[in-house]
C-alpha positions as CSV (number, residue, x, y, z in Angstrom):
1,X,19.8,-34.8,19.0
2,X,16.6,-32.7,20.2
3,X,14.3,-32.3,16.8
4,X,12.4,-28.8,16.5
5,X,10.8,-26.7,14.0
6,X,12.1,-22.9,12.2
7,X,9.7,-20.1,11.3
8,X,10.7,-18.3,8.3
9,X,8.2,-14.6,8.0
10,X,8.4,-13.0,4.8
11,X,7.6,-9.7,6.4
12,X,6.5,-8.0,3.2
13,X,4.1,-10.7,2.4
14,X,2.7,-11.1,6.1
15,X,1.8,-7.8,6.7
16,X,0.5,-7.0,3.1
17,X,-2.2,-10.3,3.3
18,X,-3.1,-9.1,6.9
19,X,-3.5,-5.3,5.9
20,X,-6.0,-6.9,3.1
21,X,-7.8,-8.8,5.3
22,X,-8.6,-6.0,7.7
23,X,-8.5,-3.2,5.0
24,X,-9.0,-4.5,1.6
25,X,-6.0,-3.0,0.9
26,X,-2.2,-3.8,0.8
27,X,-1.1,-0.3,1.9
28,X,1.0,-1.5,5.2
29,X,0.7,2.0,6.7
30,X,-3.0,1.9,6.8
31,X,-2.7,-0.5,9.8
32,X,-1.4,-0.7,13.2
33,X,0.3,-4.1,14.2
34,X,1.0,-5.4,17.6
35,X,3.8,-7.0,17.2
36,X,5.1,-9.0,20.2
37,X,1.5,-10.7,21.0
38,X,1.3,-11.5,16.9
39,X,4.7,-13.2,16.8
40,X,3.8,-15.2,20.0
41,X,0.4,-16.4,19.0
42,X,2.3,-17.4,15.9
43,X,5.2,-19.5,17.9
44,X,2.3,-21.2,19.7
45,X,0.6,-22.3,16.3
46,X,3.5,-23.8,14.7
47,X,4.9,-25.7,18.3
48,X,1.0,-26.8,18.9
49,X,0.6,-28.3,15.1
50,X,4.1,-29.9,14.6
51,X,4.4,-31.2,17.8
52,X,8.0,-29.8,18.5
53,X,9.4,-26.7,20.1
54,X,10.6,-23.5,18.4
55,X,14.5,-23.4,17.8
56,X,13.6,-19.6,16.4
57,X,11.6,-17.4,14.5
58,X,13.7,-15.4,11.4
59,X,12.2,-12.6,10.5
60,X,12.9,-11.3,6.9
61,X,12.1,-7.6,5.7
62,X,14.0,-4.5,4.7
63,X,15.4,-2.1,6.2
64,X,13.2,0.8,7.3
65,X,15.6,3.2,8.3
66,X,18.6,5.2,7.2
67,X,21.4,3.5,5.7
68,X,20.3,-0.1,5.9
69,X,19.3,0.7,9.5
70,X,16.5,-1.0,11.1
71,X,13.7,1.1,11.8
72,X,12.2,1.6,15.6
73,X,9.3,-1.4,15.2
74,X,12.5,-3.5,13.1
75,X,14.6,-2.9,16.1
76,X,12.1,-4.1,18.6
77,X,11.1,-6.7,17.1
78,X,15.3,-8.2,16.7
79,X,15.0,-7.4,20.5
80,X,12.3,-10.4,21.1
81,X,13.8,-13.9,22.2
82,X,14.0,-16.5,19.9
83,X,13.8,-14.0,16.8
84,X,16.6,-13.6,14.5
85,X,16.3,-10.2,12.3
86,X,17.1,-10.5,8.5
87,X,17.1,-6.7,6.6
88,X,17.6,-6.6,3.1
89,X,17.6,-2.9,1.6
90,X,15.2,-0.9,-0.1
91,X,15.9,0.3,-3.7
92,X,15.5,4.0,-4.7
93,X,12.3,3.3,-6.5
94,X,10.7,1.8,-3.1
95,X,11.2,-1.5,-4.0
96,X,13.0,-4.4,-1.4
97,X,16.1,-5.9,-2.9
98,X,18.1,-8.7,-1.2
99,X,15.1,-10.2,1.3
100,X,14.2,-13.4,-1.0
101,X,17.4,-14.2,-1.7
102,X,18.3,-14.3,2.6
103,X,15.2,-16.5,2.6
104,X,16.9,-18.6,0.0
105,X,19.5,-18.9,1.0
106,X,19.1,-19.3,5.0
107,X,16.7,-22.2,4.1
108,X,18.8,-23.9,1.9
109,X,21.8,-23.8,4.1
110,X,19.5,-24.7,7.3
111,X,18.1,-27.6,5.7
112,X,21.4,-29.1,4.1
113,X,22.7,-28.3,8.3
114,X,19.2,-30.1,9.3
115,X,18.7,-27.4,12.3
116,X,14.7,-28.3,12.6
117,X,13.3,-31.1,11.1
118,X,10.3,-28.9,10.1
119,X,10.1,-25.4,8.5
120,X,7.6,-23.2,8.6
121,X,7.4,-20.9,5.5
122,X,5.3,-17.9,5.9
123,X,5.4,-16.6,2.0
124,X,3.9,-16.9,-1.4
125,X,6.9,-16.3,-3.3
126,X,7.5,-18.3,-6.2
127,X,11.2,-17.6,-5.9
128,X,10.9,-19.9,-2.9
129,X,10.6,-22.9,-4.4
130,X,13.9,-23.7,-5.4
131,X,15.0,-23.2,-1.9
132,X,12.7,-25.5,-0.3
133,X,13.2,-28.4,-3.0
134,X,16.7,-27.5,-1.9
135,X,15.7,-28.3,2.1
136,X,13.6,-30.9,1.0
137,X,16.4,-32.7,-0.6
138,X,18.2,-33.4,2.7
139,X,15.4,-34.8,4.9
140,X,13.8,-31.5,6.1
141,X,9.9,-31.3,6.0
142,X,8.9,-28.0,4.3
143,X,5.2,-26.4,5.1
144,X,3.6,-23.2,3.8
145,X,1.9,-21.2,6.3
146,X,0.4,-18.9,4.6
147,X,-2.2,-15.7,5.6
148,X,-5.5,-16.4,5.2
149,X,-7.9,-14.0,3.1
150,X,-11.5,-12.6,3.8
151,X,-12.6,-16.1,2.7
152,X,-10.2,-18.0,4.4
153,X,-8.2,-18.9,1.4
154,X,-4.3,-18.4,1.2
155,X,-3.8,-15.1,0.2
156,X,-1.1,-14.1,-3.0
157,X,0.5,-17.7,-2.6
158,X,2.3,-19.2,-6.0
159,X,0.8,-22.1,-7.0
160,X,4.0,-23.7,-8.1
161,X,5.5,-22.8,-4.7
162,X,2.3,-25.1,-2.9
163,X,2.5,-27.8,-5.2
164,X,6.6,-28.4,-4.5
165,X,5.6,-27.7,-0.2
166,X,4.9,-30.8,2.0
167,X,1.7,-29.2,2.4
168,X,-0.2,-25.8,3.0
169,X,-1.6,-24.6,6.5
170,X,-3.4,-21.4,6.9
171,X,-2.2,-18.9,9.6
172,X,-4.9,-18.5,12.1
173,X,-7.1,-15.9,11.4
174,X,-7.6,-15.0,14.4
175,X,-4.3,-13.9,15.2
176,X,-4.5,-11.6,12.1
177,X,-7.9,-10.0,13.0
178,X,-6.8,-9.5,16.8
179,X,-3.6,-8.4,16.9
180,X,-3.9,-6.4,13.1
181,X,-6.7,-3.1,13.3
182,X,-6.7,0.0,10.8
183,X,-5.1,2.7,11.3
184,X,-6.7,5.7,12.9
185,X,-6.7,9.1,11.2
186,X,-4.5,11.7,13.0
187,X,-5.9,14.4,14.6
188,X,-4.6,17.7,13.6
189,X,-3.1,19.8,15.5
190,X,-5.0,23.3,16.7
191,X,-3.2,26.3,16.2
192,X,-4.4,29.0,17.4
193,X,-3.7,32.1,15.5
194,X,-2.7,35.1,17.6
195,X,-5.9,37.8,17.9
196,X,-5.6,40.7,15.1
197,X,-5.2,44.5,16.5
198,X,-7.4,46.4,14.8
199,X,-6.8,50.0,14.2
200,X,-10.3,52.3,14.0
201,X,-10.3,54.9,11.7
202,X,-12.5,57.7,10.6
203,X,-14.3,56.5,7.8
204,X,-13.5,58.4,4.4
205,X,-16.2,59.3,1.8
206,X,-15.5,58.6,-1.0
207,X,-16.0,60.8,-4.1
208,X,-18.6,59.2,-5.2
209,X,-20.6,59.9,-2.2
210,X,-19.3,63.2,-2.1
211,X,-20.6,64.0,-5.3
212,X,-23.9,62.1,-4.7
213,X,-23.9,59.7,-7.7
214,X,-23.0,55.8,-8.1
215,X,-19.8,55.2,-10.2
216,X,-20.7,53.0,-13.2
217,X,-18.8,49.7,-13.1
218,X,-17.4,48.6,-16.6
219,X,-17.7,44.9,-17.0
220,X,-14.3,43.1,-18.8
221,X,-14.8,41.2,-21.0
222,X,-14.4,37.0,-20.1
223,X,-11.1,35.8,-21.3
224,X,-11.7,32.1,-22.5
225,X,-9.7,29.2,-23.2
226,X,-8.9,28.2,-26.4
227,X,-11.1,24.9,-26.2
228,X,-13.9,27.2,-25.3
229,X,-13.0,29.9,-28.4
230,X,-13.1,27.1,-30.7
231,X,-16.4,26.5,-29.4
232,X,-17.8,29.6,-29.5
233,X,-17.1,29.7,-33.3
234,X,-18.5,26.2,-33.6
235,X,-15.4,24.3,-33.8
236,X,-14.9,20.8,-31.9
237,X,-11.9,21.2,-29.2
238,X,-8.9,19.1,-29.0
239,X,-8.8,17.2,-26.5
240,X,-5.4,16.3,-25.8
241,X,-4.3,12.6,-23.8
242,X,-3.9,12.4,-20.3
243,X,-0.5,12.3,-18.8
244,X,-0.4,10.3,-15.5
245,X,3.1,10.4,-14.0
246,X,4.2,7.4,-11.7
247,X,7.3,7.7,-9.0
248,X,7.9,4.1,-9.4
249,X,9.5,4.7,-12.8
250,X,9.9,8.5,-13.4
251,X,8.4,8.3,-16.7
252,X,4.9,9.3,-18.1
253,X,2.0,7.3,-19.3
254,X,0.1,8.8,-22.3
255,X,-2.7,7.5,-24.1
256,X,-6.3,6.2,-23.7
257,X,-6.7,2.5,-22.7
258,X,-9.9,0.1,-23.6
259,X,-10.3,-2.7,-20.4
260,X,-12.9,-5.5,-20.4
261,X,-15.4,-4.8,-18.1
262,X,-14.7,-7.0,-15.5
263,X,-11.1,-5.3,-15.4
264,X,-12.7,-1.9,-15.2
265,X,-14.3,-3.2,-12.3
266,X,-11.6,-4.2,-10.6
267,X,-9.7,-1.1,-11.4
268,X,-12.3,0.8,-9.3
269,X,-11.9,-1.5,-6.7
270,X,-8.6,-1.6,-6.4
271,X,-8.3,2.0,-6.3
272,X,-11.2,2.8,-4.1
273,X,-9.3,0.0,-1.9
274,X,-5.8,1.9,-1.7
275,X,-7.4,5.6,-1.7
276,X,-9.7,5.0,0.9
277,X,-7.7,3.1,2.8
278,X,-5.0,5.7,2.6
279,X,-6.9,8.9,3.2
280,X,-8.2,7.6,6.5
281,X,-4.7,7.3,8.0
282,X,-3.6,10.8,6.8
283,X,-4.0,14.8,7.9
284,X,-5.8,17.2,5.6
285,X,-2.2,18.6,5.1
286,X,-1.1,15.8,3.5
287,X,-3.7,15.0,1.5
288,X,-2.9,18.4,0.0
289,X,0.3,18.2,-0.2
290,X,-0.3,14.9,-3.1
291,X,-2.6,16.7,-4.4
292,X,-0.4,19.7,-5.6
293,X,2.3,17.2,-7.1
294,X,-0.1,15.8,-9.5
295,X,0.1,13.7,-11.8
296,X,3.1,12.3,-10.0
297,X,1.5,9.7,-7.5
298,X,3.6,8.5,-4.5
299,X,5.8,5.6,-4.4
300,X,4.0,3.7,-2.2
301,X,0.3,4.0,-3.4
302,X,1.2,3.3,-6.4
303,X,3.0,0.2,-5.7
304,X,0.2,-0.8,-3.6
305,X,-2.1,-0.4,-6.7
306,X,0.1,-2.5,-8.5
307,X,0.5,-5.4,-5.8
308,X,-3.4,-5.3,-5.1
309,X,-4.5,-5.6,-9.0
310,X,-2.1,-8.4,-9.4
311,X,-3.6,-10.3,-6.4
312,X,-7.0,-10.0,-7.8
313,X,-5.8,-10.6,-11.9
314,X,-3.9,-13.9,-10.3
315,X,-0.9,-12.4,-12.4
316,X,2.7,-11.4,-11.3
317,X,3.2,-8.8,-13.9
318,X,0.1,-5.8,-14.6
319,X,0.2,-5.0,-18.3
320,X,0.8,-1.0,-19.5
321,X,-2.7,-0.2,-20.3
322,X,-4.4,-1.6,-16.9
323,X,-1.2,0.6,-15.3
324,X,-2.2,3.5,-16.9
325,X,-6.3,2.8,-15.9
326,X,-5.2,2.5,-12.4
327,X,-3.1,6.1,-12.6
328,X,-5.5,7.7,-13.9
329,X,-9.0,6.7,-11.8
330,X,-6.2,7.4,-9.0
331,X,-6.9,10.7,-9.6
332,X,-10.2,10.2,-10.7
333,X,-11.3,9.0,-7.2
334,X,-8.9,11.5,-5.0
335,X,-10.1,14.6,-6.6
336,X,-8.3,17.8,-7.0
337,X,-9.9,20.0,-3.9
338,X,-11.4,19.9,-0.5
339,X,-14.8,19.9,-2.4
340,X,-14.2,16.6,-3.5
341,X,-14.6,14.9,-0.4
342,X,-17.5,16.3,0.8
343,X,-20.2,13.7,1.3
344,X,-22.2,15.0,-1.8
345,X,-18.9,14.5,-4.1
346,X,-18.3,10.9,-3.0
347,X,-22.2,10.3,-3.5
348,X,-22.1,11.3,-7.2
349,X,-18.9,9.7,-7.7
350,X,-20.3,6.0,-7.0
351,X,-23.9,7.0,-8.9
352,X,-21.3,8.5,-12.0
């Protein structure tokens, strides 16, 4: 019987670690992905380092479109020989449900079936592990293949899942920074609004030309908040707690949090990270459109947020008060207006 090897691509994890090595960023819209040439430099690496030929690539991710549809990239890519398409489904909250346990389960069953003699795992999920003891149980070598960082370390991979592995190779990186490039910002659309008919009239004096003399203008009196009453009478203003609302959960965060610095500072990176990152791929339109729904952020930026500060705490879970830090310099760093993004803005934002 001919021996070969099996790719198995967490999807979610792959493009993640490659938007984060090109962006900083785990935000998957804020690249562009070529996906044919990327899934062929890929077959070549694993057939050139294992010695054996491809018996196929299955590619794991959920479904994009309507329904538990595949979306038009998903369906492409289940058109390219040697590639079989796994979907799992995504939950209301944004979240994939069902696409670890296909992994699971298709390497367990494939190794106890011994179709390759060598699989090639292209995750970090700890969840894995099971599964491969499971394929390592009936003869089947089991190697990580995970995507490299800026550093060239694995990026987001469980150390529990390396240490059960037969080992740990890095994806090329070169496949990552060729075939992976940020996204462009759209150009908006020009509309050009129709030319105004304009009517002349003879002008009307008024009568207080007629009668030679300037009316008086009464000023009106400045109606002022109640924090700024409370100052005028020499009273300290309550200052009430910010509520930052999150589409992941529905729910609102309340309350002041107190960080260690170094987690401050990667709260400002990670946000800087995603916002950036985000804005660039997006029309002024949009960006307005979030703006007007604050404090509720959107579903995926602020799963990003989360995914991104977990990478960089080496943690799976992010505890309450660095969620509610990250919500809140979320809007910190976006701004409320226009004026917020003007050159001068950002400048005082990084000397603040």
């Amino acid at each position: 019987m001919r021996s070969y090897c099996a790719v198995y691509v967490d999807a979610g994890y792959l493009l993640a670690s490659a938007a984060t090595r090109v962006t900083g960023t785990s935000l998957r819209n804020g690249v562009t992905i070529q996906y044919r040439d990327l899934i062929e430099a890929l077959i070549c690496q694993v057939e050139q380092e294992s010695g054996l030929p491809l018996l196929r690539v299955n590619w794991y991710d959920a479904a994009g479109g309507p329904g538990g549809a595949p979306d038009p990239w998903q369906d492409q890519i289940g058109m390219l020989p040697r590639l079989k398409l796994r979907l799992g489904r995504m939950s209301p909250g944004g979240e994939q449900k069902g696409v670890d346990l296909r992994i699971g389960l298709d390497i367990a069953t494939h190794g106890r079936n011994r179709i390759a003699d060598v699989i090639y795992l292209l995750s970090g999920d700890d969840d894995l592990t099971e599964a491969v003891e499971e394929a390592q149980g009936h003869g089947v070598q089991v190697m990580l293949l995970a995507a490299p960082d800026r550093h060239g370390r694995p990026h987001a991979v469980s150390r529990n899942l390396q240490r059960e592995a037969d080992g740990t190779t890095l994806l090329d990186p070169v496949i990552i920074d060729k075939y992976v490039k940020p996204r462009p910002k759209p150009v908006p659309e020009v509309v050009e609004a129709p030319a105004a008919v304009v009517e002349e009239r003879p002008a009307v004096p008024t009568p207080a030309a007629l009668a030679g003399t300037r009316p008086w203008s009464t000023p009106i009196p400045a109606i002022r908040t109640g924090d700024q009453a409370a100052a005028l009478h020499g009273h300290t203003p309550h200052t009430a707690p910010r509520i930052v609302y999150s589409s992941m959960t529905g729910r609102a965060s309340v309350g002041d949090s107190s960080l260690p610095p170094e987690v401050e500072r990667l709260v400002d990176e990670v946000v800087h990270g995603v916002v950036d990152t985000w804005k660039s791929t997006v029309t002024d339109a949009e960006l307005k459109a979030v703006r007007s729904e604050r404090p509720y952020i959107p579903r995926d930026l602020d799963r990003t947020m989360l995914l991104d500060m977990s990478a960089r705490l080496g943690m799976y879970d992010v505890d309450e008060h660095t969620r509610l830090a990250l919500r809140e310099h979320f809007w910190e760093v976006l701004g409320s207006s226009p004026a917020d993004d003007s050159p001068a803005a950002q400048q005082t934002k990084e000397t603040s």
